[in-house]
Every structure is written in C-alpha cells, then in structure tokens.
C-alpha positions in Angstrom: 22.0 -2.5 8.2 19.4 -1.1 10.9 17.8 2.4 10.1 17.6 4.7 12.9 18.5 1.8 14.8 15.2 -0.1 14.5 15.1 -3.8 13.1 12.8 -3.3 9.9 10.6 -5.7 8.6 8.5 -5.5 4.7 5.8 -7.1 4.0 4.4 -8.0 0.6 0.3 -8.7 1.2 -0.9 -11.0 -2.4 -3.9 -13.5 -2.0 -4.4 -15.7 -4.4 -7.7 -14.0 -5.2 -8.8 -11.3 -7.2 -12.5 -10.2 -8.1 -11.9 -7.1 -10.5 -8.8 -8.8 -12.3 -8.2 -12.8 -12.1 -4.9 -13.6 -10.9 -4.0 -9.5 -10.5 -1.1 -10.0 -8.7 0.4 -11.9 -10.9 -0.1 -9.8 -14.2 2.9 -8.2 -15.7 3.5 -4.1 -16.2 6.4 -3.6 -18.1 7.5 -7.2 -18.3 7.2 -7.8 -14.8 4.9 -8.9 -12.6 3.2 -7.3 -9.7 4.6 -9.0 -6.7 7.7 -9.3 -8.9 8.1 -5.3 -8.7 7.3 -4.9 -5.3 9.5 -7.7 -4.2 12.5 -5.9 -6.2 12.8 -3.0 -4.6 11.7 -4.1 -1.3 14.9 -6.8 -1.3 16.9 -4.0 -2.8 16.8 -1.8 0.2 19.8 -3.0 2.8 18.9 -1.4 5.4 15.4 -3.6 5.8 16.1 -6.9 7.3 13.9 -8.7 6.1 11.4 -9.0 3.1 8.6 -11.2 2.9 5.8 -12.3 0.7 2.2 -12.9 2.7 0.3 -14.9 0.4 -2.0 -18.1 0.1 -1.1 -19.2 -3.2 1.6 -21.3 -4.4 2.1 -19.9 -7.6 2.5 -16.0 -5.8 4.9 -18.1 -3.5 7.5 -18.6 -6.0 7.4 -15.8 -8.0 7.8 -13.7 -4.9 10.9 -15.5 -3.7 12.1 -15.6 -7.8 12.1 -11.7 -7.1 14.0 -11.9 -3.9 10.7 -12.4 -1.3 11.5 -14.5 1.5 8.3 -17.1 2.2 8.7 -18.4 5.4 4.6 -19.4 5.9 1.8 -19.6 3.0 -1.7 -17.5 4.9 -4.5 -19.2 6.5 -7.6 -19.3 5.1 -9.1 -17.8 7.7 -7.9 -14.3 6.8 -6.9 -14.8 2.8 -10.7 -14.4 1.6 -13.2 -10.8 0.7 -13.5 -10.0 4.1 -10.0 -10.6 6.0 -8.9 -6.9 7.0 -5.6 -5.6 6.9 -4.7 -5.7 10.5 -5.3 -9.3 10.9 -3.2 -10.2 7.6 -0.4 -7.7 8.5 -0.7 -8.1 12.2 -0.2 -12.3 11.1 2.6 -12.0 9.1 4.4 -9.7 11.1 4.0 -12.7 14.1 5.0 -15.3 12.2 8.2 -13.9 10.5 9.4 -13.1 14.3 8.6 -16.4 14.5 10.4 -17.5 11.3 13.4 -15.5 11.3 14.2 -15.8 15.6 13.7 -12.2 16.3 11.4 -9.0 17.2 11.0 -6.3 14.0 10.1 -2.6 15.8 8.7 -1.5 12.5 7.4 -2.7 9.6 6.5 -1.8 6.5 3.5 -2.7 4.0 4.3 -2.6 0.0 1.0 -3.7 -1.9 1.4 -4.8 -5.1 -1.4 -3.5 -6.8 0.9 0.3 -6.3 3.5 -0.5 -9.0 4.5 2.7 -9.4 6.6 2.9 -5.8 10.2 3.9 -5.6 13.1 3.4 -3.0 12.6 7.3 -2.1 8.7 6.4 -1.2 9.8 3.9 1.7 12.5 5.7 2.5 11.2 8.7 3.4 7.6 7.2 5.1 9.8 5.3 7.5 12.6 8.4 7.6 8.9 10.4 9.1 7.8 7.6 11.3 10.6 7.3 13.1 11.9 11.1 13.0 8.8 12.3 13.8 8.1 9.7 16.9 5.0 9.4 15.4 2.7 5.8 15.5 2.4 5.1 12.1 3.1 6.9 8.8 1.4 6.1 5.0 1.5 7.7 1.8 -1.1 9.6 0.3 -1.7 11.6 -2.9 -3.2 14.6 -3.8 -7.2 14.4 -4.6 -7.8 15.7 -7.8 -10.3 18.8 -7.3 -13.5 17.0 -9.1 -13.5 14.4 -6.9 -13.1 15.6 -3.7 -17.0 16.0 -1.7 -17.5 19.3 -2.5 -17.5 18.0 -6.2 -19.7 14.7 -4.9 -23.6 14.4 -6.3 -26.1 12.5 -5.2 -29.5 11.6 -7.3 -32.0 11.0 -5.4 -35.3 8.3 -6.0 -36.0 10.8 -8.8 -32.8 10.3 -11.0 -32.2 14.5 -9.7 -28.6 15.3 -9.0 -28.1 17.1 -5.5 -24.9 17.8 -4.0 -23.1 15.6 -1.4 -22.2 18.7 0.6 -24.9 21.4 1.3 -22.2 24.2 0.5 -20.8 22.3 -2.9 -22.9 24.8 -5.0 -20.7 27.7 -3.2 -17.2 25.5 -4.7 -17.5 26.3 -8.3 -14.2 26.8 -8.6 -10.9 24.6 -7.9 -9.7 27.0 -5.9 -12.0 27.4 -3.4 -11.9 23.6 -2.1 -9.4 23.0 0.8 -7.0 20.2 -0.1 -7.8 16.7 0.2 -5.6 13.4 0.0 -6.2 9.6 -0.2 -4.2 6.5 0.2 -2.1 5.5 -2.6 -0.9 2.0 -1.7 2.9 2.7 -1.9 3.8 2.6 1.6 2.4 1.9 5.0 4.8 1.6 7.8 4.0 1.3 11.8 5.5 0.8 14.9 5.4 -2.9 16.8 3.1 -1.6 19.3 0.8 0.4 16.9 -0.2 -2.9 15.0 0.6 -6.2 17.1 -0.5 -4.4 20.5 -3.5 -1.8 19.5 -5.0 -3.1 16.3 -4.4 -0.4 14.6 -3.1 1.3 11.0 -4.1 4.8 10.4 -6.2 5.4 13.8 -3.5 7.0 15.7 -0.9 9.8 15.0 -0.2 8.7 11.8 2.1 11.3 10.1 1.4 11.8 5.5 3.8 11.3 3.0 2.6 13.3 0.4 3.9 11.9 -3.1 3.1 14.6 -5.5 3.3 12.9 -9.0 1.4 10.7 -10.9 0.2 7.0 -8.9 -1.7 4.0 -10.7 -3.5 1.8 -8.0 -4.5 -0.9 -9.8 -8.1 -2.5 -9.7 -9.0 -2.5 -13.2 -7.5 -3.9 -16.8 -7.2 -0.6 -18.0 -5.0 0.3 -15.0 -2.3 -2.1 -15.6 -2.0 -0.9 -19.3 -1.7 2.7 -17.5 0.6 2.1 -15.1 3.2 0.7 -18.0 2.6 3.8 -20.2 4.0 6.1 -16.9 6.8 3.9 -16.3 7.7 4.0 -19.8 7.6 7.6 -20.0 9.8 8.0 -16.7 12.3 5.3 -18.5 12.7 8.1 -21.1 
C-alpha cells in the first residue's frame, strides 16, 4: 500500500560492533531488543514495502528477521567498521534491496536502533513532510535543551580558565534570550532516490525538520538503555 504514491523502502542500519556498549544493538529495553523494536514498528506500517535489516552480523541477522526484518544481504566489510559513513551503508542497502526484491524504491527511510523511543506517528509524519513539502530529504530533530546549546558552551584554555565558546555567551544569561536550537534524534531519516543514490547526500540539501517535542533517549551509554525503559514504562501507564 504505496504512500503518496511512492514505493517506500526502511532500512534498519546494526553492525555487529559497538565501542561504548558491546553488542548494543542487541541489548534489551523493556524486554526487547534494539533491532527487535525498530524492526516492529517498521514491519507494522503497511504502507512501506519493504523492511530490511543492514547488518554484518549473523546473530543481528536473525533477530531482525525474528522481529519481522527482511535480510536479503549481510554488509561488506568494507563499510561495517568506525569509519564507514552513513551514505555508503544506506546508499548500499538501498542498491542491493532493488536488487533483492526486483524493483526501484523512490524513498526510503532510515530507523536506527540505538532511538528506541520512535513511534508510527514519527515516520509517518517525516515522510508525510518529505513528500508534501517536495522537499529532498526530511529527519527528525529535537529541541536543544537551553544549557547546551553554544551560547552555554565553555572552553578552558592551557590554563584550566573557562572562556566562553561564543564571544556574546556572557550577554545569554538567561534561557530566554538564546534563539532555538535542534539536533538529530535518530528516529527517522527519510530521502528521495535521487537525494542519496545520485548526489551522496543526507541532510546537505532542502531537508525539511520534524520537530518531536517530547522526551528522546539516543542510546550510547549503559545508563541510557536503563533510561530509555523508565520513559517507555511511564508512557505504558
């Protein structure tokens, strides 16, 4: 069931490995694994047409396609280590399921695991902007808490002295003097064909926020996981 009459493709980015958690994508918040979540509600939505896992690891391999993923290739090594970027991982599965599945997707979507806190309504409405607004690419972002935006930011210097990042951040005492700032949650990332596959590209060009105005957990520490479970157990409430 095509939306806006656009064949949809999701993709489910999990290497095998993790530096700041071992095995990350495969720990459990609320009884259910990362890539377990994400491949839930990605196969839950009907109007995507297909939903796969991008991974190097066996073990993420089956318990993506336990949660509905399909796995129709296992990543290279050549972009599953530190330094593979985004594009080349997304721009490769999105190639290979064409491949796979015998036919062209015009948009895709990206659902990281590490974002477990993502809803149908997240997705919906980043690709409900990308392809009402006609825009390139479209990507959730949340709110930056005032304290840490730049005009918050200190420096020391090779004296252990604190300085500000910004030469006006002593003028920003208070909250409500700093302009709004926003910064990628991880929930969704969704582009156009020619956006990734042709230019390279993610956020570069005309790519329209999705503000998501509530608390987000993107996990990249321990504590983080046990986090993320204490929201979505308050929300279950």
């Amino acid at each position: 069931m095509a939306r806006g009459g656009c064949s949809i493709l999701a993709v489910v980015p999990a290497r095998g490995g993790s530096k700041s958690i071992p095995r990350k994508n495969l720990c459990q918040v609320g009884g259910v694994s990362l890539v377990g979540r994400a491949g839930q509600l990605a196969s839950s939505i009907d109007w995507i047409d297909h939903a796969i896992i991008s991974t190097d690891d066996a073990e993420i391999r089956d318990e993506a396609v336990a949660h509905g993923l399909s796995a129709p290739f296992l990543r290279p090594d050549h972009i599953s280590g530190d330094r593979a970027t985004s594009v080349d991982m997304w721009r490769h599965a999105w190639l290979a399921a064409e491949d796979a599945f015998a036919m062209t997707f015009d948009v895709s979507v990206l659902l990281e695991p590490t974002s477990p806190m993502r809803r149908v309504e997240d997705i919906t409405r980043t690709v409900d902007l990308l392809l009402g607004g006609n825009h390139a690419a479209a990507a959730t972002v949340s709110p930056t808490p005032a304290h840490f935006t730049p005009h918050k930011t200190l420096e020391l210097d090779a004296g252990g002295r604190i300085g500000f990042y910004l030469p006006t951040g002593a003028k920003h005492a208070l909250r409500q003097t700093i302009p709004p700032y926003f910064h990628r949650n991880g929930l969704c990332y969704a582009l156009r064909r020619k956006t990734l596959v042709e230019d390279g590209h993610i956020l570069e060009d005309d790519c329209a926020a999705v503000i998501v105005d509530r608390h987000i957990v993107n996990i990249d520490e321990t504590f983080e996981l046990e986090l993320a479970a204490w929201l979505l157990a308050r929300e279950a409430v």
